[in-house]
Structure formats: C-alpha cells, structure tokens
C-alpha positions as CSV (number, residue, x, y, z in Angstrom):
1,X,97.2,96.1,130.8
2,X,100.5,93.7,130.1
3,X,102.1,93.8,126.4
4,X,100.6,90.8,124.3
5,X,102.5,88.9,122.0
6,X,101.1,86.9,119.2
7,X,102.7,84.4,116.4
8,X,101.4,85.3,113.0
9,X,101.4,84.2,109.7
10,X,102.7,86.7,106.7
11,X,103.4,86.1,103.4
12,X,105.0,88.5,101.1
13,X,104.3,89.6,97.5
14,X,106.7,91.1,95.2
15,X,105.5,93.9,92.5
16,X,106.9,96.4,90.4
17,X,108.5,99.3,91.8
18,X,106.3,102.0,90.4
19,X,103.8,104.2,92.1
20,X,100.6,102.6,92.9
21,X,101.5,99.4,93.3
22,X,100.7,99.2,97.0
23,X,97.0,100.7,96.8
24,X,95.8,98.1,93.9
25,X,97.2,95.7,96.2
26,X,95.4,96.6,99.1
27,X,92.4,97.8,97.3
28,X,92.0,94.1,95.9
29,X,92.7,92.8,99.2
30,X,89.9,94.8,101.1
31,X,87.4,93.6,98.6
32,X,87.9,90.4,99.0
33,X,87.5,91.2,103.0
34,X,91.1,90.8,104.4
35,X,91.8,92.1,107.2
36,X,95.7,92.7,107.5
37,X,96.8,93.3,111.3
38,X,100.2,94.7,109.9
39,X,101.8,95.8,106.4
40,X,104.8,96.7,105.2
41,X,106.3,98.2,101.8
42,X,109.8,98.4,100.6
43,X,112.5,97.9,97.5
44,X,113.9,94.8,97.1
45,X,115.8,93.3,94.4
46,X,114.9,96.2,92.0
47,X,111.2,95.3,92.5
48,X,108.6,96.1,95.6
49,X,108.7,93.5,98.3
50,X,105.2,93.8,100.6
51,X,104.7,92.0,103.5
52,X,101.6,90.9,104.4
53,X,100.4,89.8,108.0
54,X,96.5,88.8,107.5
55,X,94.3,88.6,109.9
56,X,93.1,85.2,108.4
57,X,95.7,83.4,106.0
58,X,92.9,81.4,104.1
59,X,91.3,84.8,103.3
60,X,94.3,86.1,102.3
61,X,95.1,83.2,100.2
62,X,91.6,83.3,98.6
63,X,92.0,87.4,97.6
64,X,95.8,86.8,96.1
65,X,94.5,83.8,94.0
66,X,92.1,85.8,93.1
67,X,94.2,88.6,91.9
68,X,96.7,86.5,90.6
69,X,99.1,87.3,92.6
70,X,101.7,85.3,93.7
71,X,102.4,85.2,97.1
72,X,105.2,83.7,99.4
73,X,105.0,80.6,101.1
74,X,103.8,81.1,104.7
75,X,105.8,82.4,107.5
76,X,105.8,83.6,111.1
77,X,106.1,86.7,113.2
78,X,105.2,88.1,115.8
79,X,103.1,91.0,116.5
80,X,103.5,92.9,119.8
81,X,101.1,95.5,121.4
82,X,101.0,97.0,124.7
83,X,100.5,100.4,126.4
84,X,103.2,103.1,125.1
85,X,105.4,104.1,127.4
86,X,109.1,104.8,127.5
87,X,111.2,100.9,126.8
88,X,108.2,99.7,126.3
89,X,109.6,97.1,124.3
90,X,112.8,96.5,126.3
91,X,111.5,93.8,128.1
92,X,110.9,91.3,124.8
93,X,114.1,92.3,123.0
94,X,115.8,91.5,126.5
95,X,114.5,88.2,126.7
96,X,114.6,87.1,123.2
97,X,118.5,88.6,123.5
98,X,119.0,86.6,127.1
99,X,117.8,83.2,124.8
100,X,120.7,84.0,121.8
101,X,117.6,84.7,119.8
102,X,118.6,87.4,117.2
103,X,115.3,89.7,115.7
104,X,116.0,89.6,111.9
105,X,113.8,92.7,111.2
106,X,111.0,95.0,113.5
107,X,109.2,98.0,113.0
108,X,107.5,99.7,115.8
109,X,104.4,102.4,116.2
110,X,102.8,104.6,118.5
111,X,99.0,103.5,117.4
112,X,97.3,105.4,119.1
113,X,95.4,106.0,122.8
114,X,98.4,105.7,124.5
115,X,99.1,102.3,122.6
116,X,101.9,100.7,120.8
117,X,102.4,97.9,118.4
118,X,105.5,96.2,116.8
119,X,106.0,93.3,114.5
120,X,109.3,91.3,114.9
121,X,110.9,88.3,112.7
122,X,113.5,86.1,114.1
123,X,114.9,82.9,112.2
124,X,112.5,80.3,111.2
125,X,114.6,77.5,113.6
126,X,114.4,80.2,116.5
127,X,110.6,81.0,116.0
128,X,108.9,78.1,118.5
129,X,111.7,79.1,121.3
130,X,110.6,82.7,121.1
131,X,107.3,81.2,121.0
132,X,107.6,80.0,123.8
133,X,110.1,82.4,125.9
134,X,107.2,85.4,125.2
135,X,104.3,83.0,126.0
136,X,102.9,84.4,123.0
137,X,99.6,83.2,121.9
C-alpha cells in the first residue's frame, strides 16, 4: 500500500499550564462527537498550546463554542500515513526539500500493524505547492 497524504484543517487552543488541562479538553470534545485524526500538547508562552486536527472542522467548531473555548483561526497541515518501514518518510521530506519548501514543525509515530503516521506544517504561502507536489488529497 503507497503512503497517503492529506491537507487538514487544525486549529489550536491555548489553556493554562496546569495538570489536566488536556483531558477536560478532550473530554468535552468527545462528547460533543469530534473525532480528532491528530493532537498535540505543549508549553507556549507560559500557557498550554494544543493543536487540534478534527476530523470535521464544523464539529469541532460546534464542541469549542460550546465549551467556550477559544480556538485559532483555521489552518492547514498535512497528515501522512503509510506502511512503517525504515525512511519511510524520506521520500515526502525529499520532495518537499527538492521544491525549497521548508517543514515548520512534524511529529511522527509507529501506529501500529506495521503502520505509520506523521503530521507536518509548512508556511501557509507554501501550503497549495506542497499540495500539490505530494498529490495529497
């Protein structure tokens, strides 16, 4: 099975930098019935900064106003699965490099039955190129 590459959506949210922060986030999310396809926690600023990548943005929308939370205006990734196996992701990162397109930020995992997945940023003026580049969907 080939790697797929898809553009996303993700907003981000910034709380306070104390412990539990992140599950009454997600707690509220997952009853209002988001689905998040990635997620991602860290300090920022003195505060929390998470980084949301929903499944469906309106839902997502829906659940913050809900919580009152006040989320980012919308950006774009991209979200990169495939079969683990060693470089698996050397092929992308070559031809975003090959284009002068520089990835801002990625994290990577194993997921799982022999499968990986990565989410990737690259500047907002770069994103339709790399778009385009990776055929992604």
């Amino acid at each position: 099975m080939a790697d797929r590459v898809r553009k996303v959506d993700y907003f981000y949210v910034m709380v306070p930098n104390t412990a539990g922060q992140g599950s009454k986030i997600l707690s509220g999310l997952a009853a209002g019935g988001v689905n998040l396809l990635a997620f991602s926690g860290f300090p920022s600023r003195g505060k929390g900064q998470l980084d949301l990548v929903p499944e469906n943005s309106a839902k997502l929308r829906r659940a913050a106003k809900k919580m009152k939370l006040k989320l980012s205006k919308r950006k774009s990734g991209f979200l990169l699965q495939g079969k683990d196996r060693v470089g698996a992701m050397t092929k992308t990162l070559k031809t975003l490099a090959a284009a002068k397109i520089n990835v801002t930020a990625m994290d990577a995992v194993v997921s799982g039955g022999g499968r990986f997945a990565a989410i990737f940023w690259v500047k907002p003026n770069k994103v339709a190129k790399a778009a385009k580049l990776l055929r992604a969907k």
